[in-house]
C-alpha positions as CSV (number, residue, x, y, z in Angstrom):
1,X,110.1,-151.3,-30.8
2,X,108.2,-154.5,-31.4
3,X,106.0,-154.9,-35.0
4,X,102.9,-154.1,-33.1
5,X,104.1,-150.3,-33.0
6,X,104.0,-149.5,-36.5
7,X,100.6,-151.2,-36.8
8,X,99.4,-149.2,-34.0
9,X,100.8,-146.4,-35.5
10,X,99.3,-146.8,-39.0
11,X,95.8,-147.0,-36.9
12,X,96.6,-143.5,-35.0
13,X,97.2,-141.5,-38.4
14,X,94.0,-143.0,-39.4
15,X,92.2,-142.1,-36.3
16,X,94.4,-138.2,-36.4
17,X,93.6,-137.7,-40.2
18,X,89.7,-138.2,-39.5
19,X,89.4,-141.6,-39.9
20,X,87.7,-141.7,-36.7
21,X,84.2,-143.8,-36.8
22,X,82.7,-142.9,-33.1
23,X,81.2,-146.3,-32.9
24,X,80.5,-147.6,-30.0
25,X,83.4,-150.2,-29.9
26,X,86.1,-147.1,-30.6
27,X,86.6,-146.4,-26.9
28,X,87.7,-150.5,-26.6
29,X,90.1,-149.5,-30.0
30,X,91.1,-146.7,-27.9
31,X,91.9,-149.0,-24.5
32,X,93.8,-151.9,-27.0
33,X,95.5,-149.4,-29.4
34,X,97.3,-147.4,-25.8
35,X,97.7,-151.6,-24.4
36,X,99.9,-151.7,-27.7
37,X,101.9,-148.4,-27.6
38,X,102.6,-149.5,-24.1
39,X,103.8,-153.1,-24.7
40,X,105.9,-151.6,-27.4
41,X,107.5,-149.5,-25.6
42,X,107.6,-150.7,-21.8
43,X,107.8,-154.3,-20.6
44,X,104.7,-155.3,-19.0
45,X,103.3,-153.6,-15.9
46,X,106.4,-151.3,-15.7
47,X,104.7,-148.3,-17.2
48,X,101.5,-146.2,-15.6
49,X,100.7,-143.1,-16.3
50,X,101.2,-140.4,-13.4
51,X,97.9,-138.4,-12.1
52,X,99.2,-135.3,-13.0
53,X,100.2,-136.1,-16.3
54,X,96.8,-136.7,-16.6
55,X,95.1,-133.8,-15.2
56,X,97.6,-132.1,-17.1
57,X,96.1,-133.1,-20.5
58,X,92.6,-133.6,-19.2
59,X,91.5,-131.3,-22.1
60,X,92.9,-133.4,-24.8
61,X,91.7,-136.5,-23.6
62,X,88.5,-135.7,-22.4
63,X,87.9,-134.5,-26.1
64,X,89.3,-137.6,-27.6
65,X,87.0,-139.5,-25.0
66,X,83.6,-137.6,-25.8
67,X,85.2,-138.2,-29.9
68,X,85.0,-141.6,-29.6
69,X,82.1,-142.4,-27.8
70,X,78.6,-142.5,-29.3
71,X,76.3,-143.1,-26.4
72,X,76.6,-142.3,-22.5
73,X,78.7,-139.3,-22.5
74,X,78.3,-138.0,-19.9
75,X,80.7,-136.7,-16.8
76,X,80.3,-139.9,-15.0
77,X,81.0,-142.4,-17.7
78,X,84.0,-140.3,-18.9
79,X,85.6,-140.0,-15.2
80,X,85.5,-144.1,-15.3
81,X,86.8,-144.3,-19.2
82,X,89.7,-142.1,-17.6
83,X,90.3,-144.8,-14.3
84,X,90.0,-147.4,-16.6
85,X,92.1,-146.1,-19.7
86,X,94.8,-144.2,-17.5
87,X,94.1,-145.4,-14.4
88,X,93.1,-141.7,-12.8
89,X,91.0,-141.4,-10.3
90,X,90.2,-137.9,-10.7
91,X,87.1,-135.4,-8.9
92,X,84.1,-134.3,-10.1
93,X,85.3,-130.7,-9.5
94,X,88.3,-131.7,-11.9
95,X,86.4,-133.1,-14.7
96,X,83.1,-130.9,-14.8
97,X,84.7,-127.8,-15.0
98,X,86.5,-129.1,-18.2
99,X,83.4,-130.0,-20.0
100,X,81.8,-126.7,-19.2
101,X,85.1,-124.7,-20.1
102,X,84.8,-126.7,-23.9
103,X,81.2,-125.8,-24.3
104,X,81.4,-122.1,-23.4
105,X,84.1,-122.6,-26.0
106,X,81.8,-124.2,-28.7
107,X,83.8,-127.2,-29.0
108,X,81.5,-129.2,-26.9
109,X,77.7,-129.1,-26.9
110,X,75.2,-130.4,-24.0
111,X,72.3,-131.8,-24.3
112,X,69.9,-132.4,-21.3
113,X,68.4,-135.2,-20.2
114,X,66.3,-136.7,-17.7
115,X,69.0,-137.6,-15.3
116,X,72.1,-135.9,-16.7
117,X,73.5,-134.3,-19.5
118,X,75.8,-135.7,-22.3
119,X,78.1,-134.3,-24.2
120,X,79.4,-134.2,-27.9
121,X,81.6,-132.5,-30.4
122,X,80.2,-129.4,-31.8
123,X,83.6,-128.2,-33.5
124,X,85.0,-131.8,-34.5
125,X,87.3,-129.5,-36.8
126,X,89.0,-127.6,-33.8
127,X,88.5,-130.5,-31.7
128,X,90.8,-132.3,-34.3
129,X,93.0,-129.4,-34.7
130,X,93.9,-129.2,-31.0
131,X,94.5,-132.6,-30.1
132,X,96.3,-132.9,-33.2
133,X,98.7,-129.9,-31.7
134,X,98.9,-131.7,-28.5
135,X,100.0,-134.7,-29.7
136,X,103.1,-132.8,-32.0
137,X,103.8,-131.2,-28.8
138,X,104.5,-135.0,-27.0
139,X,106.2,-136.5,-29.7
140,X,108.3,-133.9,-30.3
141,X,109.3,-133.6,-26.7
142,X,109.3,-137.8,-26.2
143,X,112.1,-137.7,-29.1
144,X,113.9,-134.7,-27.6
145,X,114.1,-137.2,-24.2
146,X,114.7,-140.1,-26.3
147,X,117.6,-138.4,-27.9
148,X,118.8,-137.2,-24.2
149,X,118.7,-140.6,-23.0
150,X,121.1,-141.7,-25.8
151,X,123.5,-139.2,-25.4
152,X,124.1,-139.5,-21.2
């Protein structure tokens, strides 16, 4: 692990513990903080992340997208955050019905406007609580791999 990784993880248990800003520059912090996880961790261009990882944890990330993003939430900016961030190129029909799922919810609200509707937290507490749970979830089965790998 280079010494960017322990920086980088310093600024994720800010960002986990609610040291989160939502300015507008926090979806770039986002975009250079996963560029330095990655480079720690896989030599350049050897890691991408596969669609269905993605769609898997569409929930968490969308969240964490809509978190860290003060203006221009809506679906459309968030389907490019995710091609640009994780390289998915994922439907309308994949996305949309997650942002209305979380608002039913209460976790996201809507708000109208002229020519689309954004979106932001209305439960930052379980907002923070789940992705906080997802995250355990990943580590905790990254080290189980990492300890596999070891062993074989």
């Amino acid at each position: 692990m280079s010494t960017e990784a322990p920086e980088a993880l310093e600024r994720l248990r800010a960002e986990v513990s609610g040291g989160a800003s939502g300015s507008p520059d926090s979806v770039q912090l986002a975009d250079e903080f996963l560029s330095e996880v990655l480079e720690s961790f896989a030599p350049a261009g050897e890691f991408a992340f596969s669609e269905e990882t993605v769609k898997g944890d569409l929930g968490e990330i969308l969240l964490t997208l809509v978190a860290h993003r003060s203006t221009e939430t809506n679906g459309k900016r968030l389907m490019e955050d995710l091609g640009r961030v994780f390289d998915a190129d994922l439907s309308p029909g994949t996305v949309y019905p997650q942002l209305h799922e979380f608002e039913e919810e209460g976790l996201l609200e809507r708000h109208e406007l002229v020519r689309t509707k954004e979106y932001q937290l209305d439960d930052a507490d379980a907002c923070r609580e789940r992705i906080a749970a997802e995250m355990r979830q990943h580590l905790v089965l990254g080290l189980f791999y990492h300890r596999a790998l070891a062993d074989l």
